[in-house]
C-alpha positions in Angstrom: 155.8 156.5 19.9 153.9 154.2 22.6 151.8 151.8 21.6 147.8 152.1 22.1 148.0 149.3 25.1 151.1 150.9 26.7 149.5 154.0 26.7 145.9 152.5 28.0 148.4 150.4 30.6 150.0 153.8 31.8 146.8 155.5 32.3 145.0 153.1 34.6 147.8 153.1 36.8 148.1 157.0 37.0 144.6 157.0 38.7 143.6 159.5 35.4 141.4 156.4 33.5 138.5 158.2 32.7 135.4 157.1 33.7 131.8 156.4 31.5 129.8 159.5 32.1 126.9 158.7 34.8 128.1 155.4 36.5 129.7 154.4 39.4 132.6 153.1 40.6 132.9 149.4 40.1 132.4 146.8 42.6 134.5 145.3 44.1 134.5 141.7 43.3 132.3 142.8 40.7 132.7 143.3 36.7 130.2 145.6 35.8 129.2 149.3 37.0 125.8 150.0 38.4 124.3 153.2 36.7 123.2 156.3 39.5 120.3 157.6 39.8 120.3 161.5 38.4 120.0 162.3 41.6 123.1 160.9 43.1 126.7 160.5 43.5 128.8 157.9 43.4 129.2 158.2 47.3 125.7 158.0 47.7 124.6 155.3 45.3 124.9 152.1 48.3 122.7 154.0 50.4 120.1 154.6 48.1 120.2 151.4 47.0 119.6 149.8 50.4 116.4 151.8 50.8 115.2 151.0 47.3 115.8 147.5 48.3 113.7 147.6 51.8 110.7 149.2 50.0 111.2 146.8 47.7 111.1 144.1 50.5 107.8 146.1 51.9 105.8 146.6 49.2 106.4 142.6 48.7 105.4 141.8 52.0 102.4 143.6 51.3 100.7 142.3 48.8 101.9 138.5 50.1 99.5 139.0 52.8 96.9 140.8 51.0 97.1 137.8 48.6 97.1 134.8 51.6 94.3 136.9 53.1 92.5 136.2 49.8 93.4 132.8 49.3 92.1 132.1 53.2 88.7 133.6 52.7 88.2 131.8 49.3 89.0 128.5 51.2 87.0 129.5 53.9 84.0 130.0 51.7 84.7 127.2 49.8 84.8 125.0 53.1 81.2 126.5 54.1 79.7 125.8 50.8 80.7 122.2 50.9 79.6 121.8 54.7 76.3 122.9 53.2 75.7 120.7 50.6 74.4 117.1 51.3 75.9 114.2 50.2 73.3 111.0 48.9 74.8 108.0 47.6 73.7 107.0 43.9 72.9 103.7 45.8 70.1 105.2 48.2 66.7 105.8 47.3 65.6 108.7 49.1 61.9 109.8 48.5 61.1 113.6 46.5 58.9 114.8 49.5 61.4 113.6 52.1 63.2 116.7 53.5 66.5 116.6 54.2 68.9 119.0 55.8 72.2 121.0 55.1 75.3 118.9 55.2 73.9 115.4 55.3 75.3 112.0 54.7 73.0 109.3 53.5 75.4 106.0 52.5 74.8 103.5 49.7 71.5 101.1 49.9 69.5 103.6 52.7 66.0 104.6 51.8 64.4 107.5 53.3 60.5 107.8 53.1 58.5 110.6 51.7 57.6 111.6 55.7 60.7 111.3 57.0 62.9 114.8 58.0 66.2 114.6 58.5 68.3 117.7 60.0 71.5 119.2 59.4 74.6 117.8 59.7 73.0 114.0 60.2 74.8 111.0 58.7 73.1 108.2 57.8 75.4 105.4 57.2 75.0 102.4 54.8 72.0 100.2 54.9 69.6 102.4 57.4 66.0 103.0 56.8 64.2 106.3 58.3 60.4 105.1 57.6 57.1 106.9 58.6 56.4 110.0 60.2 59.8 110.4 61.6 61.9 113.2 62.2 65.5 113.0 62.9 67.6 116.3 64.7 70.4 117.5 64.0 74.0 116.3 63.9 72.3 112.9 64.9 74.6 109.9 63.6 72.6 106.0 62.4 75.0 103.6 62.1 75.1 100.5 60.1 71.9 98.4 59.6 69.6 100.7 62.0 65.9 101.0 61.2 64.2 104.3 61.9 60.3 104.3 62.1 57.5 102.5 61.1 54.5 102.9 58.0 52.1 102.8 61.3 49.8 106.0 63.2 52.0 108.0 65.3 55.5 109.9 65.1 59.2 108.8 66.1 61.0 112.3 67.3 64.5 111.8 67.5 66.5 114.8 68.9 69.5 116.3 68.2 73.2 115.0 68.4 72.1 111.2 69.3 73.7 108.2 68.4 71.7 105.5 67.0 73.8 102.4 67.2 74.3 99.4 65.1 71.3 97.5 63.6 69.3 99.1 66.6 65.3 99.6 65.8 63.8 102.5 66.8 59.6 102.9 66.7 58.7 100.3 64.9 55.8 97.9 65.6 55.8 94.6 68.1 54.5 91.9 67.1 52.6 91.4 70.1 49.2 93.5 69.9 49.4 94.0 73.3 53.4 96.4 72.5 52.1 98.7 70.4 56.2 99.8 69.7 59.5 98.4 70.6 62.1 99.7 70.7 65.9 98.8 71.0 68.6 101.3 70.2 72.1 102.3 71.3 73.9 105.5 72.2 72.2 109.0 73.7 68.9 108.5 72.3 65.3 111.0 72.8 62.5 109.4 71.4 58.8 109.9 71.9 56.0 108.1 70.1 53.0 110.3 70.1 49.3 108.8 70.1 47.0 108.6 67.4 43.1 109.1 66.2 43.0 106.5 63.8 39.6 104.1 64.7 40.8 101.0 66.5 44.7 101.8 67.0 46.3 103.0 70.2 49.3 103.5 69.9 51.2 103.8 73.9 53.8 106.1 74.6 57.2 105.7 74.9 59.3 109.0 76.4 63.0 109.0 76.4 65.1 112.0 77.2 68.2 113.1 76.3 71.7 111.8 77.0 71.3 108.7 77.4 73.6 106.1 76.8 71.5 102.7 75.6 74.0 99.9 74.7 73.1 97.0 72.5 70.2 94.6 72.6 68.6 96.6 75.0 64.4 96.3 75.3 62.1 99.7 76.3 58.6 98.5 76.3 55.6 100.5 75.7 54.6 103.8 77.9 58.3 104.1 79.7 59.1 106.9 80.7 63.3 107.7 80.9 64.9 110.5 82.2 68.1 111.9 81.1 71.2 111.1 81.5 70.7 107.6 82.4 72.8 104.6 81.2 72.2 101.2 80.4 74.2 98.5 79.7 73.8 95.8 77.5 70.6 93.2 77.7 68.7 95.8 80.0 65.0 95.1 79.4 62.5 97.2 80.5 59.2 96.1 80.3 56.0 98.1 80.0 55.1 101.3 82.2 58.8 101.5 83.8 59.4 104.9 85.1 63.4 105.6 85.1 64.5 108.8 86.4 67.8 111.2 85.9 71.5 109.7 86.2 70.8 105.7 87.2 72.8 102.9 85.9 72.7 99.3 84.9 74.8 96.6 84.7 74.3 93.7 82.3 71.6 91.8 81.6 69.7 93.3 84.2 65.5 92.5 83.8 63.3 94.8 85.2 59.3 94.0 86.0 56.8 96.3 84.8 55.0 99.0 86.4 58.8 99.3 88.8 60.4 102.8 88.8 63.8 103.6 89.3 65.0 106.3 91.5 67.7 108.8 90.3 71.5 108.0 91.1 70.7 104.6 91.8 72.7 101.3 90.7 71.3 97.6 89.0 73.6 94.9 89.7 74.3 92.7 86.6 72.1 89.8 86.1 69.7 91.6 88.4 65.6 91.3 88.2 64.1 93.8 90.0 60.3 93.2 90.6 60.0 96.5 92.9 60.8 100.2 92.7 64.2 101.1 93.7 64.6 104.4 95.6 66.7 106.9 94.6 70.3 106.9 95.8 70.3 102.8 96.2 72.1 100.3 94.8 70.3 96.5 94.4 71.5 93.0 92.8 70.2 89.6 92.8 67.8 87.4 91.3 64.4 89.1 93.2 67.1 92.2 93.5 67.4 93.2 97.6 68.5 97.0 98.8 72.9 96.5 98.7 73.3 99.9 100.1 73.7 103.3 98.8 75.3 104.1 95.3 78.1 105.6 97.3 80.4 105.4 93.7 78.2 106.8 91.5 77.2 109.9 93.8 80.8 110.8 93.9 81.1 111.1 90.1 77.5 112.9 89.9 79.4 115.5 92.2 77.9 115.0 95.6 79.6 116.4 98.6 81.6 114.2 101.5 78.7 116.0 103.6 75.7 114.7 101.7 76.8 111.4 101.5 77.3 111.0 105.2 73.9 112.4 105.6 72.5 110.1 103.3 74.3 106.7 104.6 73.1 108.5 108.2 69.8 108.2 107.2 70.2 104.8 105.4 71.3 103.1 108.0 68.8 104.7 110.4 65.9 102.9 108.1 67.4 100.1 107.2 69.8 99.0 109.3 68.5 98.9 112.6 70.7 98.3 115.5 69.6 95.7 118.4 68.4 98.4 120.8 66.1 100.1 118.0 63.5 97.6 117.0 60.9 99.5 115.7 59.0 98.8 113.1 60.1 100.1 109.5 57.3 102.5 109.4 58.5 103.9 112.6 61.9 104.2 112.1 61.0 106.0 108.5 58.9 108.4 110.4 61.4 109.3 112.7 63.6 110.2 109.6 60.9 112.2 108.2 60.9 114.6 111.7 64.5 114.6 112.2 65.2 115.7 108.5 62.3 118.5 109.5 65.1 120.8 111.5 67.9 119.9 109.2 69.0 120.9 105.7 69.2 118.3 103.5 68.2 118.3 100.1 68.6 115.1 99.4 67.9 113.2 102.7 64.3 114.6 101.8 64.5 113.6 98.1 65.2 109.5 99.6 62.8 109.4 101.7 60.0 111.3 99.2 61.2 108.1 97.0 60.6 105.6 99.9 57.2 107.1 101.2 55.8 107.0 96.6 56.4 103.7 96.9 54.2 102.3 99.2 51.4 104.8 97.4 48.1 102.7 95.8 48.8 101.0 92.8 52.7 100.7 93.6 54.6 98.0 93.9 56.6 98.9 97.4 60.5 99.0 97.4 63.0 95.9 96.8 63.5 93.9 99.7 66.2 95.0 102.3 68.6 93.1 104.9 69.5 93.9 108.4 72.9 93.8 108.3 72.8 93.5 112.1 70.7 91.1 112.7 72.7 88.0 111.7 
């Protein structure tokens, strides 16, 4: 009689081992079977389970990116209520009536006054003072140290997305009688003082535009007027009822006298004092500043064509730099400009000599001194 392992031995061998009801056949490599579906055969089982295993992989996929979908509109939310919130330092004492925007920034040891409004996104940083009727627009950054405004009649409007540099002062009072307001600030400033009703105050104006770049220790006197887009460099003083148009520039301590104006796209040498008004288009320098020809540099970069700036140095030298066989008189010459630019388009030909004719109008101060080039 065979023994129970001979016999079990003999079996598998044969190919007649029976199987366990409702599994498959084992696989290879493997040690255990995998149980079928009711539904299937043992032929049919790695099929099946492929498919099972894609769904599987589908359904997963799914819901990953319904859940990261989630998770990215929670953090976007999240993001917009912080933006929204404003951030004051437990050092800053910023008054209950003061009204302060979404998303600002006040750093430690600022005060804010019970007029003052501040707009969205604005950062103040440490040790500014917003004071008076003053209202500040948005996205507008105050460095370090800078002092906004003044306990005086009148309003400081400062507009949106300026720069207010370093320890600069912005609308506060002179100590002069005479200068109602100084003020000295740095970076793409627009700031207007407005006048007041009060008995036995008048306080000037002061109008600056927007995008102007106004670099350290700079002086703007009382009732300027300043375009846009103009920029000066450091130790520019202005003094009182300066007119400054669009797009000029100046060098370093460059001193300007009251009353002057400055043409657009024009150029002040550094170190310059300019006791006249400078037309527009013109570059001057020196110490009682003389016409050095046309801003030919700073045209370029304010997009003017190779065509206009022939015309214009044309005309320049037409006016001001007679030749030996023209000696007419500068009034002459500048009226023969004036017919010739009659029958011709030229925008700005006109605009230069518009500038040159104001000038000379009552109660101007004439144009800055200019040099023959020829004659010597």
């Amino acid at each position: 009689m065979e023994c129970r392992w001979t016999h079990h031995h003999r079996l598998r061998h044969s190919g007649r081992y029976p199987k366990t009801p409702g599994t498959a056949d084992v696989i290879p490599g493997g040690s255990l079977p995998l149980p079928l579906l009711p539904t299937q055969t043992p032929c049919s089982a790695p099929l099946s389970m492929a498919a099972a295993a894609r769904a599987a992989r589908r359904l997963l996929s799914s819901r990953l990116h319904t859940t990261t979908r989630h998770l990215h509109a929670s953090a976007s939310e999240g993001a917009t209520r912080e933006a929204s919130r404003s951030f004051i330092h437990p050092a800053a004492v910023v008054h209950p009536d003061a009204a302060i925007g979404q998303g600002v920034s006040i750093g430690p040891f600022c005060t804010v006054g019970p007029s003052a409004r501040i707009g969205d996104a604005c950062q103040i940083h440490a040790g500014c003072h917003v004071t008076g009727d003053t209202e500040l627009g948005e996205g507008c950054v105050v460095l370090t140290g800078a002092i906004l405004g003044a306990d005086i009649p009148g309003r400081t409007i400062i507009g949106e997305n300026n720069v207010i540099g370093h320890h600069a002062v912005v609308g506060v009072k002179c100590q002069d009688l005479k200068y109602k307001e100084m003020n000295a600030f740095c970076v793409l400033v627009a700031i207007m003082r407005s006048e007041s009703t009060a008995p036995f105050i008048v306080l000037l104006n002061l109008v600056i535009g927007d995008n102007n770049l106004i670099m350290g220790s700079c002086h703007i006197a009382h009732d300027c007027k300043i375009g846009n887009n103009n920029i000066f460099a450091n130790n520019t003083l202005f003094a009182g009822h300066i007119v400054v148009e669009d797009c000029t520039h100046t060098a370093g301590a460059v001193v300007v006298h009251q009353f002057c104006h400055i043409g657009s796209y024009s150029f002040l040498g550094g170190g310059s004092v300019v006791a006249q008004d400078v037309p527009r288009y013109m570059m001057v320098a020196g110490d009682r500043a003389e016409l050095r020809g046309l801003n030919l540099e700073g045209l370029r970069r304010n997009g003017f064509s190779n065509q206009e700036v022939r015309r214009l140095r044309k005309a320049y030298q037409k006016v001001f730099m007679p030749t030996s066989t023209n000696q007419s008189s500068f009034e002459d010459r500048l009226a023969e400009l004036e017919r010739e630019i009659q029958h011709s388009e030229s925008p700005a030909v006109s605009c230069m000599v518009e500038s040159i004719r104001m000038s000379f109008d009552q109660g101007r101060r004439g144009i800055c001194k200019f040099r023959s080039w020829n004659s010597s």
